[in-house]
LUMDORO-38396 format. One record per residue (C-alpha): residue number from 1; chain; x, y, z. Coordinates in steps of 0.1 Angstrom, whole numbers, plus 5000, padded with zeros to 4 digits. Example, Ala and Ser with C-alpha at 12.3 -4.5 7.8 and 13.67 -1.06 7.14 Angstrom:
// residues 2
PT/i/ch/east/north/up
PT/1/A/5123/4955/5078
PT/2/A/5137/4989/5071
//
This chain:
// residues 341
PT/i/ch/east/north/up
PT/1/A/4798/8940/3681
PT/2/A/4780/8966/3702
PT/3/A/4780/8963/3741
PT/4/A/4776/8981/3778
PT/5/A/4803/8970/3793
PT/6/A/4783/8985/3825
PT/7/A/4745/8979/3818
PT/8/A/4732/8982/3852
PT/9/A/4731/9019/3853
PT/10/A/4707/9015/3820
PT/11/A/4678/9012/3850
PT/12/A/4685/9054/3851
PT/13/A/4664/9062/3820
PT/14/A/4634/9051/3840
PT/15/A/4642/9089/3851
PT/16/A/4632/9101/3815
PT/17/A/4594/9092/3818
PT/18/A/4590/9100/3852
PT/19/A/4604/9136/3849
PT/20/A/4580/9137/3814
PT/21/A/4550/9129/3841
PT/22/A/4560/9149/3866
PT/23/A/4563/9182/3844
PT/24/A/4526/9175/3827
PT/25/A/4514/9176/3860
PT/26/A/4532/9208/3868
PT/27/A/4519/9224/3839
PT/28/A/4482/9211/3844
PT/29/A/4483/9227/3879
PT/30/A/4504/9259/3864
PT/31/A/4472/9263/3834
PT/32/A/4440/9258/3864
PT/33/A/4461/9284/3886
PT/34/A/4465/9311/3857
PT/35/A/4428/9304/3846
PT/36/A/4423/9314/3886
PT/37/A/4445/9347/3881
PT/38/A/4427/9360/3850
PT/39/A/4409/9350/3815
PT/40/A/4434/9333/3792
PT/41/A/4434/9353/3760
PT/42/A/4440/9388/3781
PT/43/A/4469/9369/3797
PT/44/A/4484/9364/3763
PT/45/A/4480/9400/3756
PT/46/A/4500/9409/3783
PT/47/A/4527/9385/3775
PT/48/A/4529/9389/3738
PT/49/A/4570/9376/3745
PT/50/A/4562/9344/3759
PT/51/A/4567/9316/3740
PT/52/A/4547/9279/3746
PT/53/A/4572/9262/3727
PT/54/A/4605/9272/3738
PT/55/A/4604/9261/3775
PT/56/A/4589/9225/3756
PT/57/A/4618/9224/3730
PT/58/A/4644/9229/3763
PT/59/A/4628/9208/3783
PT/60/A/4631/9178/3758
PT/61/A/4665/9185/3750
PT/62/A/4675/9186/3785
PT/63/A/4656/9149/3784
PT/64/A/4677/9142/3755
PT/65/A/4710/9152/3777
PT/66/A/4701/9133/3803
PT/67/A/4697/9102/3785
PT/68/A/4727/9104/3764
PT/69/A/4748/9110/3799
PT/70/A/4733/9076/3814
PT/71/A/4741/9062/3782
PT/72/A/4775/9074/3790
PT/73/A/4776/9060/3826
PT/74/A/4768/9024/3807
PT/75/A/4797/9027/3788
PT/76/A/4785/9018/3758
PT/77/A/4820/8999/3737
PT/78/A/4825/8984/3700
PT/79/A/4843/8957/3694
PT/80/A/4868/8959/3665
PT/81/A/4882/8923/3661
PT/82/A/4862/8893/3652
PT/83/A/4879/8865/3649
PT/84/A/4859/8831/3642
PT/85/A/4879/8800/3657
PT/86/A/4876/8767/3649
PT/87/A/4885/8743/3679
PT/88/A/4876/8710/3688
PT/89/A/4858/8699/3718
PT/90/A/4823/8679/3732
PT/91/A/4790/8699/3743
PT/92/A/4779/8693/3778
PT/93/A/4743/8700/3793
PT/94/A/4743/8699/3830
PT/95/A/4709/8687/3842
PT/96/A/4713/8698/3882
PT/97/A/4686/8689/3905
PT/98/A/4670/8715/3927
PT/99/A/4641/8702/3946
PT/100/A/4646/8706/3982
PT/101/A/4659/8675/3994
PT/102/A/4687/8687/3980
PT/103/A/4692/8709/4005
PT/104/A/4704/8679/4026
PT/105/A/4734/8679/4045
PT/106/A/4749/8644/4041
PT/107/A/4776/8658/4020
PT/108/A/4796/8683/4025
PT/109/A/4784/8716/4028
PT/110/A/4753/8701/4014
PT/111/A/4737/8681/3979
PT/112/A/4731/8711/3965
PT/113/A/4763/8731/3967
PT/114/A/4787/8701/3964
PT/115/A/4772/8696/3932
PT/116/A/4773/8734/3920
PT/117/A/4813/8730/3926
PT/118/A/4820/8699/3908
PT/119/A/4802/8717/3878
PT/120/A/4823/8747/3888
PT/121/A/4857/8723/3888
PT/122/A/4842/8705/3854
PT/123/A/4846/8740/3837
PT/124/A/4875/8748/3848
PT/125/A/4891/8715/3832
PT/126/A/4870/8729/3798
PT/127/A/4888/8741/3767
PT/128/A/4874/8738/3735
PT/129/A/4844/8726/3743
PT/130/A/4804/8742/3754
PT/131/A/4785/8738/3784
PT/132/A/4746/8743/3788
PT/133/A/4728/8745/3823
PT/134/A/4691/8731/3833
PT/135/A/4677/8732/3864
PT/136/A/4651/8708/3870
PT/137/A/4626/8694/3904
PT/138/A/4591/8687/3896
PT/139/A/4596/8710/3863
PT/140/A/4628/8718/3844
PT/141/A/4639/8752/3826
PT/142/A/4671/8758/3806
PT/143/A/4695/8781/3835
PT/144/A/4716/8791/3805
PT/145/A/4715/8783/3766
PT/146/A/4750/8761/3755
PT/147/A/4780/8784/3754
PT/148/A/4815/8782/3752
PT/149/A/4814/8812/3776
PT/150/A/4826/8799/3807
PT/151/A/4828/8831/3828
PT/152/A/4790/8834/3826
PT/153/A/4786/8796/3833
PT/154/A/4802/8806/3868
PT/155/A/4780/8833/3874
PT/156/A/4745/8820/3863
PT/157/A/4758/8789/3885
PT/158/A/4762/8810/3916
PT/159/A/4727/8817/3916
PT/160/A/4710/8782/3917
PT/161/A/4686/8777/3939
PT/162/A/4654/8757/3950
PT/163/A/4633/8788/3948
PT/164/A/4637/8790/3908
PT/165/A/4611/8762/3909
PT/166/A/4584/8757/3929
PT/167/A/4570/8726/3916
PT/168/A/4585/8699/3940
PT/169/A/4598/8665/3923
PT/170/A/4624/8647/3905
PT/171/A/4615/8649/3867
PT/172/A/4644/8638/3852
PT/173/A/4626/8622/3819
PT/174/A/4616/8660/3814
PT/175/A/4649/8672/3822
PT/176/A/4666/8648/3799
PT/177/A/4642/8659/3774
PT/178/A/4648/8694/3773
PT/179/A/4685/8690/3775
PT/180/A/4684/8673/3740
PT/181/A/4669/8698/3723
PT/182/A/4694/8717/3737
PT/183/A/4720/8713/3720
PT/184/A/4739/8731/3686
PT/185/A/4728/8708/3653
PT/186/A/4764/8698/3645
PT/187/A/4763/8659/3644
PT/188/A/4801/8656/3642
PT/189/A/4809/8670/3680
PT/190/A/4802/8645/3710
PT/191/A/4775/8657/3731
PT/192/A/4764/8647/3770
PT/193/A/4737/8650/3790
PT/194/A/4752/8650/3829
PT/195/A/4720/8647/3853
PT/196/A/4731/8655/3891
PT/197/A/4703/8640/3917
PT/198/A/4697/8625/3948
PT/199/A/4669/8607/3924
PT/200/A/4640/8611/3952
PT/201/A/4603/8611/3943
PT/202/A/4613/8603/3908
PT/203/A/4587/8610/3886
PT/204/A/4591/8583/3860
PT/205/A/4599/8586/3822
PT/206/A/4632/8588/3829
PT/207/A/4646/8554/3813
PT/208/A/4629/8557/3782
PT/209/A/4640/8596/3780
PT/210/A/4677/8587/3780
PT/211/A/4672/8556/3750
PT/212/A/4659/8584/3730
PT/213/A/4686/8605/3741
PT/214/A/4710/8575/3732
PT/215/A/4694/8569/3700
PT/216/A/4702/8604/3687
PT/217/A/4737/8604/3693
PT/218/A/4741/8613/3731
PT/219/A/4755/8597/3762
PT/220/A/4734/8609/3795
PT/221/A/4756/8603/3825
PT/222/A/4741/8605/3862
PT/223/A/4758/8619/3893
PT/224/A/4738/8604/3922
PT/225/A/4746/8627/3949
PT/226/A/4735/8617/3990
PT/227/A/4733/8588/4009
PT/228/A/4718/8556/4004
PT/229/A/4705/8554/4042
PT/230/A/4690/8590/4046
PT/231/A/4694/8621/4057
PT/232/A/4670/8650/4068
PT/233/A/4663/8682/4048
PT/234/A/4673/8714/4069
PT/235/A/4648/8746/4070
PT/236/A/4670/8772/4090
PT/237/A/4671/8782/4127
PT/238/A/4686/8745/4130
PT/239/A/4653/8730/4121
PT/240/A/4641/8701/4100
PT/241/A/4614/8694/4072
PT/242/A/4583/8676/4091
PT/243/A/4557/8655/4076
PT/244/A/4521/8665/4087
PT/245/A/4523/8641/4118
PT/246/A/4552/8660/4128
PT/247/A/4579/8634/4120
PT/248/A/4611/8646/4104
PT/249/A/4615/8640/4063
PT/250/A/4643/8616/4057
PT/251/A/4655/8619/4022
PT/252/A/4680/8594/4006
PT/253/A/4698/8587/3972
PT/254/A/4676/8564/3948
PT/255/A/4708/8548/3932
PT/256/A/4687/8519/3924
PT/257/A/4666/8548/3899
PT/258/A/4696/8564/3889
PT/259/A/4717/8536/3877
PT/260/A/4690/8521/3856
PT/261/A/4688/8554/3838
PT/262/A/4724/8552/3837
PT/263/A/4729/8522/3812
PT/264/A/4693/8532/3794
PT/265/A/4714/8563/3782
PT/266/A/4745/8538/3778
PT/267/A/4763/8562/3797
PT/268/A/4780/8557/3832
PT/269/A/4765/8562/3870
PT/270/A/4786/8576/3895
PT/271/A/4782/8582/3930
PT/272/A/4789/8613/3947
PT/273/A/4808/8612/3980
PT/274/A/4830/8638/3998
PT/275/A/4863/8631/3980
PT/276/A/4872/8645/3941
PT/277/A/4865/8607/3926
PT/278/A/4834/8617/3911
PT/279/A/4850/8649/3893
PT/280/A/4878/8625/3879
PT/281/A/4860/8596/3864
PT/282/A/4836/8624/3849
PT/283/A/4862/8643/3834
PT/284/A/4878/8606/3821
PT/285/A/4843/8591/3807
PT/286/A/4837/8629/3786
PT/287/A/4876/8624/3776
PT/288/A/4860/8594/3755
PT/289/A/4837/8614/3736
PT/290/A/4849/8618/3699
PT/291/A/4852/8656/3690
PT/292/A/4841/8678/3669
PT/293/A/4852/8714/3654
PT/294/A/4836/8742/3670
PT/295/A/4827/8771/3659
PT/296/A/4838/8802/3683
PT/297/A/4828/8844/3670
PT/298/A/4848/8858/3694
PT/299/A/4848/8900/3697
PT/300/A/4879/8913/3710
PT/301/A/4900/8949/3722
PT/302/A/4867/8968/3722
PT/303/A/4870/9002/3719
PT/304/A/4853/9032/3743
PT/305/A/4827/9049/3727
PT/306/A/4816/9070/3754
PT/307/A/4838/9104/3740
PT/308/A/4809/9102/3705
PT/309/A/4782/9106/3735
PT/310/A/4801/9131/3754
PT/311/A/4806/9154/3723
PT/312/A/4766/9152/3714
PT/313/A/4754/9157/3751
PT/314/A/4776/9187/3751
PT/315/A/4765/9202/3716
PT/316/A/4727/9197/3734
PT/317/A/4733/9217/3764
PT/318/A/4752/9248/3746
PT/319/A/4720/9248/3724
PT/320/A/4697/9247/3756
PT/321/A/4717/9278/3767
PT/322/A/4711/9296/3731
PT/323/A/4672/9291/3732
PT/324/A/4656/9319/3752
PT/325/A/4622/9310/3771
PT/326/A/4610/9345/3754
PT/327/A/4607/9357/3728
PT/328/A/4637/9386/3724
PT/329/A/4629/9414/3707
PT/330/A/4592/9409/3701
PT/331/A/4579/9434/3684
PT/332/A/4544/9438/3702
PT/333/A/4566/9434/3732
PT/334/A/4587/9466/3725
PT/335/A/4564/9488/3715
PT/336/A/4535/9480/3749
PT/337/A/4568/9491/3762
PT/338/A/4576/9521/3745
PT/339/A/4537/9534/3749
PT/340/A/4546/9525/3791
PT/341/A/4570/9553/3782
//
């Protein structure tokens, strides 16, 4: 399998086009300044050794060169090993609420990042098994596809936020949707849908989503994260959300909602409080799932490939040093020369 292993600096062969630009415009304003100096055609006498294609043939390969050498700073890498395992484990989509009243502080450092580190502690007790990510508030969007690549489920976790939707609400029936056609077609491996919310402004849909969910072979579990009593949604500078009369926005944990959608799914609500007891009867309830074989393609010990680039980028530049902008030894040249004589 082919990879950068550092793909960020791929952004540098925007250079390649913009130098391109930049010398047709040169020679546009080189061509109306000659035209200036003298006719054309009486030029071209005069310079019977200058070549028009030369300077365009080194000037591509010095494009060529450049590219190559960013393709170089990317590290471009092979892997040699491929090894396909067979290992058995569940597949887990995490349904994690974004709208903004998760922002609320009731539990510690707030809804929204308490429940972005019990996902980050449910991975960590992960093996065999695949996780899947979808954020959802008023719409939902699969975060990142089912993998058993856990290092990337960290990472594509880390940047959750409210801003990656703008629509404000709690669809979970859409979110519970999307998160069962989610999931690989292997019938044998036990699959979950985990739903983290505070359950406000629920959008309805929600109970007959996770029956459906049921009915094809998956548990949906729901985190209900908050209090039952309220809490307001911060905004910075120490402020709070206000309605339009100026009051401050209480928001507080439908567990009413989330525990009917619960038992629809046949699966388990649990609430979310400060302690770890949430993480643990999580990680028991998905112990229960029966498990499946599967399938890992895992590429390993890749290989440096940059030395192949290096060699061709260096083969490029000697030739950019062989070809002459002139023409040597013209013959015309040589002998307006000799008549100067």
């Amino acid at each position: 399998m082919f990879r950068f292993q550092d793909p960020i600096y791929l952004w540098l062969l925007l250079l390649i086009p913009l130098l391109a630009i930049i010398r047709l415009i040169s020679l546009h304003i080189k061509r109306k300044r000659l035209r200036k100096f003298g006719d054309p055609e009486l030029l071209r006498e005069l310079t019977p050794g200058l070549s028009k294609a030369r300077p365009e043939v080194k000037f591509w390969i010095l494009e060529a060169a450049l590219a190559l050498i960013v393709f170089m700073m990317a590290r471009p890498q092979m892997g040699r090993k491929i090894s396909n395992d067979k290992r058995e484990g569940i597949e887990t989509i995490i349904a994690l609420d974004i709208s903004n009243s998760m922002l609320a502080q009731d539990v510690t450092p707030s809804r929204l990042d308490k429940s972005k580190m019990m996902v980050e502690n449910l991975v960590d007790h992960f093996n065999n098994d695949k996780i899947g990510l979808i954020v959802f508030a008023g719409d939902a969007f699969v975060q990142l596809p089912i993998t058993s690549d856990f290092v990337s489920a960290k990472m594509f976790l880390q940047n959750i936020d409210p801003s990656l939707i703008h629509t404000q609400g709690t669809d979970i029936g859409q979110a519970i949707n999307l998160a069962m056609h989610s999931f690989t077609q292997d019938a044998k491996t036990g699959k979950a849908i985990v739903v983290i919310t505070d359950g406000e402004d629920h959008e309805g849909g929600a109970e007959e989503m996770a029956e459906k969910a049921h009915e094809a072979g998956m548990n949906v579990y729901i985190l209900g994260i908050g209090n039952p009593k309220g809490a307001p949604i911060p905004v910075g500078n120490g402020e709070y959300l206000k309605d339009r009369s100026g009051n401050t926005v209480m928001t507080a944990l439908n567990e009413d909602m989330c525990k009917k959608v619960a038992a629809a799914g046949k699966g388990v609500y649990i609430h979310v409080d400060n302690s770890s007891l949430a993480e643990e009867q999580l990680d028991h309830e998905l112990e229960k799932l029966q498990k499946g074989d599967i399938n890992n393609v895992v590429y390993s010990d890749y290989d440096e490939q940059f030395q192949a680039v290096g060699i061709i980028v260096i083969i490029l530049l000697v030739l950019d040093v062989l070809i002459y902008e002139t023409k040597v030894g013209h013959p015309k040249r040589n002998k307006l020369f000799s008549r100067k004589l």
